[in-house]
N, C-alpha and C positions, 0 to 999 in steps of 0.2 A: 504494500500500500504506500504511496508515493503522496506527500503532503506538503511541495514544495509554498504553491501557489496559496494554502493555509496559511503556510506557517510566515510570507510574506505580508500574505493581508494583514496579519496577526499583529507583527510589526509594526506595521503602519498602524492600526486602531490603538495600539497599547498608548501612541505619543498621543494621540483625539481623546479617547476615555479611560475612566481608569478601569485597571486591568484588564483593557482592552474590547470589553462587553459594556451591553447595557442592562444585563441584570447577571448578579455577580455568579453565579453554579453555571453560567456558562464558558467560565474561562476556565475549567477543568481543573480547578485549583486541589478539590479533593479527592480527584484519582491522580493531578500531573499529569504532565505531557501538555501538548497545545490541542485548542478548540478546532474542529473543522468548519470552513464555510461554505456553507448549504449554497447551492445552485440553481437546485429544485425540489420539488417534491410533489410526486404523484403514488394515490393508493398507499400503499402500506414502506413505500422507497422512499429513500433521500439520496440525492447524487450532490457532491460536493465539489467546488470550486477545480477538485484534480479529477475527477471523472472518478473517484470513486462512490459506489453505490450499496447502502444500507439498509439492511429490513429494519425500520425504525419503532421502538417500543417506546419513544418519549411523546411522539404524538403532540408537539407544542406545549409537551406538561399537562396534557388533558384534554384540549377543547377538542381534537379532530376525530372524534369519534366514530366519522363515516371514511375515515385516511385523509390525506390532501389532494388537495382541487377536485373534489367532487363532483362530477359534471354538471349535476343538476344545480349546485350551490352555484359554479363558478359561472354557468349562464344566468342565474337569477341574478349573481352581485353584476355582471359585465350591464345588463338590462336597467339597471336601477342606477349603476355612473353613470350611462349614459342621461340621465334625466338630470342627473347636478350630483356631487358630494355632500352636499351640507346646506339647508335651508336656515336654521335657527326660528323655525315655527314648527308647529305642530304637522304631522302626517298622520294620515288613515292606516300607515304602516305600526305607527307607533301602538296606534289601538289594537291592530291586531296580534302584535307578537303579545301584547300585554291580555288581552285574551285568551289566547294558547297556554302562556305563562302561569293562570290562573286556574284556567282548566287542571295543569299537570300539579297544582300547589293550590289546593282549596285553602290552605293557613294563610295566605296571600289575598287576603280580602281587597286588600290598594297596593296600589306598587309606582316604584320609580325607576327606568331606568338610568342607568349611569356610562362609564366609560372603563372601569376597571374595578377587580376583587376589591383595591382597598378602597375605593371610592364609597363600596358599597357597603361594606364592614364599616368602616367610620361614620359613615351616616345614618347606618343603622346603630348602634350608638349615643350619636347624638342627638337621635330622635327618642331613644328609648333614657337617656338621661332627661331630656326635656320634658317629655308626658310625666315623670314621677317626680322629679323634683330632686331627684339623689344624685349624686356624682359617682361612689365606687362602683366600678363591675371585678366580676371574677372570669379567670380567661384560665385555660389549663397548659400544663410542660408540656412543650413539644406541640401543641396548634399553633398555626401561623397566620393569624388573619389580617395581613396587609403590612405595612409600613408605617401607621399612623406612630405617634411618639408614644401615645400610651398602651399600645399594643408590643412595643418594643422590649419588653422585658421576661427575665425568667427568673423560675422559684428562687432562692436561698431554701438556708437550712430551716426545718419547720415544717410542719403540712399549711400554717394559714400565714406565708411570710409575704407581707409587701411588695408590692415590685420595685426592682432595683432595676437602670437603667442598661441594656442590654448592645447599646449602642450608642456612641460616640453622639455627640450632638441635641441627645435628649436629657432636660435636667429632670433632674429627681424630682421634683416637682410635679412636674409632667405626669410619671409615672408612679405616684405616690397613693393613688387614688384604686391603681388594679393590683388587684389580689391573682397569685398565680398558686394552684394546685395540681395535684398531682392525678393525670388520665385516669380513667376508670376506678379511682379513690374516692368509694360512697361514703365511708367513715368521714376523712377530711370534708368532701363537702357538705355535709352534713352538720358536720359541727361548727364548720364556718357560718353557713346559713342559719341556725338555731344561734351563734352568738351576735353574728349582727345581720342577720336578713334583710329585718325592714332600713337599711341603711345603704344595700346595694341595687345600683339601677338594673345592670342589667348581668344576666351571663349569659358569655359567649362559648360558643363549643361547634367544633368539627366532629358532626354525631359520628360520623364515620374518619378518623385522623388519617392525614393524609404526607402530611406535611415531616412528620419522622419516620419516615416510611409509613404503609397500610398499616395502621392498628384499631382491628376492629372492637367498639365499644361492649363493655358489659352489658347484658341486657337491663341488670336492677341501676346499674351508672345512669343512662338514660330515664330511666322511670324514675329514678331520685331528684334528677335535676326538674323533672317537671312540675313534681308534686310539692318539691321545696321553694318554688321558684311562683305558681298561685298561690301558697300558702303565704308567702310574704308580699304579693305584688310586684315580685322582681320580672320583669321582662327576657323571656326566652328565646335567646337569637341562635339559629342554626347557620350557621358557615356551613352552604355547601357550596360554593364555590366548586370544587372538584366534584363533589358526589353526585350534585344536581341533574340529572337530566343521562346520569353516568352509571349509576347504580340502577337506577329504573327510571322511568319516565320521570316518576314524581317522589323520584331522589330518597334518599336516606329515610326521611318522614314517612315517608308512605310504605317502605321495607317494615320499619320499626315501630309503626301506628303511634307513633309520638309528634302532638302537633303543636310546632313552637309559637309563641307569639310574633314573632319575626325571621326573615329567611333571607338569605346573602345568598346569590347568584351567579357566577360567571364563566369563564370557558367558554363549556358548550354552546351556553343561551346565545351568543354571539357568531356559532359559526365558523369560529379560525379570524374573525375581527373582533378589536376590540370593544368589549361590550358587558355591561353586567346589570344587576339589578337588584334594587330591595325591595321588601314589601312586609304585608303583617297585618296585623288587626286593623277593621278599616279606625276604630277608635281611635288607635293610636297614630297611624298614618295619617288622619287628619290632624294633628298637631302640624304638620310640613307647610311649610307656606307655599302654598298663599293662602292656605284656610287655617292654617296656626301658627306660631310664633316660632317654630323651628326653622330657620335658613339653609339651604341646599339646593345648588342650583349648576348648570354645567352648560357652556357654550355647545361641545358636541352632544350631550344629552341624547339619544335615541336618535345617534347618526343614519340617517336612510340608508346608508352604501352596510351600513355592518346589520342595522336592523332586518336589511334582508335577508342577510348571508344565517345572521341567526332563526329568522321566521322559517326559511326553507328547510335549514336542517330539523329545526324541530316538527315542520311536518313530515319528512322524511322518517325518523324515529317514530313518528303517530302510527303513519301507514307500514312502517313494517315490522316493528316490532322485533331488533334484532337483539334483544337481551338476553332471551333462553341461548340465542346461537353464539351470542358472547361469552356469555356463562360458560358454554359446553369447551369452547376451542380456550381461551383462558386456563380454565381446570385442566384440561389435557394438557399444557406447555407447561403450570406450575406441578405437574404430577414428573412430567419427564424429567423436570430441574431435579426436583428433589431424588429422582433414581440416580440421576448420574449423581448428584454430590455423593447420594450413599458407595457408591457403585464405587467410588475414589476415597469412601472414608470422609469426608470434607462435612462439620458439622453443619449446619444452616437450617434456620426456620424460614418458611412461606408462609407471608401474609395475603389472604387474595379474598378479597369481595366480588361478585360481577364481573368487571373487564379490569380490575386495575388490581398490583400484586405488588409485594415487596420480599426481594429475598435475602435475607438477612443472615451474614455469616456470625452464627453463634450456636451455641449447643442448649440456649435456655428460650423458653417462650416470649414474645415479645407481646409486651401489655399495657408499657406505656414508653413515657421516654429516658426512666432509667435504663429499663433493660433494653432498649433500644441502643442506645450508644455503649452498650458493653458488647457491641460487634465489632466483631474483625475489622476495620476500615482497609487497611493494608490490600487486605487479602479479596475484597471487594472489587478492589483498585484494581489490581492484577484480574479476576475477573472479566473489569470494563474491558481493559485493554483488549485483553483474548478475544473477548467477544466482538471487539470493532475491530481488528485485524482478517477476523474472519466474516464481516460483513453484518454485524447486527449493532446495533446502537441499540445500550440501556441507559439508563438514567447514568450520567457523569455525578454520581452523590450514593453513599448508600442508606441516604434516610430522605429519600425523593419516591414517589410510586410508578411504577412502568404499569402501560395501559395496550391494551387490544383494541384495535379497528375493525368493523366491517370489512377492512380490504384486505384483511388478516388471513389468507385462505389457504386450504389444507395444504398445498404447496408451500407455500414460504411458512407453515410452522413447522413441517416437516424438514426443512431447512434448518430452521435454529433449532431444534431439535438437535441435531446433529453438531451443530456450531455449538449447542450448549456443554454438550459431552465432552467436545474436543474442546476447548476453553478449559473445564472441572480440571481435566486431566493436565494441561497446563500451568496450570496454577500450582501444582505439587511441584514442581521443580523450584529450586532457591532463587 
């Protein structure tokens, strides 16, 4: 594999941004080596800037769920430029994807679109501070709902310890107000919420985690958070972002019959364009201005050129229903991993929901995001490489989730199939 033309562009971007990227896990920082640059990508491939070509299991980190440039997607988005990019008024597009939206997320009584996960997480937030009146929320180790400053932080020692700022630039101040606990820990939140409940506006949670690799929630974790969360008047936001539209039509909630007061949106709902959305009790939704005191507002707002790309895909997902056939080809690829690791002795658990999987080099169950980082990283690392040597692109992170496409087909898993084996075997050398 020849990576001249990469590793030149690479060059050149490192002096423009820093480290080179504009969002940081793509400078390969935690497996090493340098980033490839994409050329194209169609169906379940990526061909890169040197003509090399990759069965791809990052999928844009989630949103392409039918693969890239979907035909039907990329004649809907060509059809709708051609009419303009960006009006900054309202469309009949706009009512429809938010009707569809609704359909698949009955908890979604009102909604807003936005332009990105954090856009939608933060505002979901500061709407759910605004309706109650309280400032703290609790957020858990290892979810990652966006950028905002008060989202920025992780536990200390303790099950109910403050947030402490996680990142350079935010004051403690800032993040003095969120409380971080530990994934699938009923006890801790329990006793956080029984000591100060009525004091917290809202909590936030990825029902399904996504973001320290796949770790799927306890089923009593989720029914704690709900019953502790009316019981106080705390407002309940689901971050699906990822799981939305991913996990099943009507996402994580609808798997787990748990329906939050609030829902974060993005990826899919978009298309492969930037695009996301909130929504939630029309009660509380009506706090948003222009009909309440809550401010939130976005010049591309419900961009026509992404709101189609998104409207299409999600009829596309309506009319066919590829979730059992995602299920089935997913499970056969995370069943093959785990023979071959056996088959070389190589300890590792697999995380897999639906279409999206984490495979995690360690010999213990992975439940939250302690035992999540008591993986192998090294050996991950070596892993990636193998595996992109031999033509498959996994997530460049081992606490990132790899996803299936529709354009996933028995052919090319039977491929990494085979790449995956010869990679395992790989990796035993020093």
């Amino acid at each position: 594999m020849t990576n001249e033309k990469s590793r030149a562009l690479f060059e050149r971007a490192q002096k423009l941004m820093p480290g080179g990227v504009n969002s940081p896990v793509r400078a390969f920082r935690a497996v090493g080596g340098i980033p490839f640059f994409v050329a194209k990508g169609e169906g379940c491939y990526l061909w890169d800037v040197d003509g090399n070509k990759f069965i791809d299991f990052v999928c844009s980190w989630g949103p392409l769920i039918l693969g890239h440039a979907h035909p039907e997607v990329v004649s809907a988005v060509k059809e709708a430029v051609e009419k303009g990019t960006t009006y900054g008024t309202p469309t009949e597009l706009e009512v429809l994807l938010a009707e569809k939206i609704q359909q698949a997320f009955p908890s979604m009584e009102m909604l807003r679109l936005v332009n990105s996960g954090t856009e939608a997480t933060m505002s979901a937030i500061r709407v759910a501070r605004g309706c109650t009146g309280r400032k703290k929320i609790v957020k858990f180790e290892g979810c990652y709902h966006g950028h905002a400053d008060y989202l920025l932080v992780k536990a200390g020692s303790g099950a109910t310890t403050f947030g402490i700022p996680d990142s350079a630039g935010v004051p403690e101040g800032t993040a003095q107000d969120t409380i971080v606990l530990p994934y699938n820990d009923v006890q801790a939140f329990n006793e956080t919420m029984d000591a100060m409940g009525d004091e917290i506006a809202a909590v936030i949670v990825e029902p399904i985690a996504g973001n320290m690799g796949v770790v799927l929630p306890k089923p009593e974790f989720l029914k704690a958070l709900r019953e502790q969360t009316e019981k106080h008047g705390t407002v309940l936001i689901f971050d699906e972002v990822i799981t939305g539209f991913r996990v099943a039509f009507g996402g994580a909630q609808s798997l787990y019959g748990i329906r939050p007061d609030m829902t974060c949106l993005g990826k899919i709902v978009g298309g492969g364009l930037p695009l996301a959305a909130y929504g939630g009790r029309k009660e509380i939704m009506q706090s948003v201005a222009p009909l309440g005191p809550v401010y939130q507002a976005g010049t591309l707002s419900g961009n026509p050129v992404a709101v189609t790309a998104g409207l299409k895909t999600l009829e596309i997902l309506e009319r066919d229903n590829p979730y059992p056939e995602l299920e089935s080809k997913t499970r056969q690829l995370t069943e093959v991993i785990a023979e071959a690791a056996k088959e070389f002795s190589i300890p590792v658990q697999i995380n897999q929901i639906a279409s999206m999987f984490t495979v995690f080099f360690t010999d213990q169950p992975v439940t939250d995001y302690s035992s999540a980082k008591r993986s192998d990283t090294q050996r991950y690392a070596r892993f990636f490489h193998a595996l992109l040597e031999r033509g498959v692109y996994f997530p460049p992170s081992q606490f990132e989730a790899a996803f299936v496409s529709t354009a996933h087909d028995g052919k090319v898993l039977a491929a990494t199939q085979e790449a995956v084996r010869l990679a395992m075997k790989a990796i035993l050398s020093p």
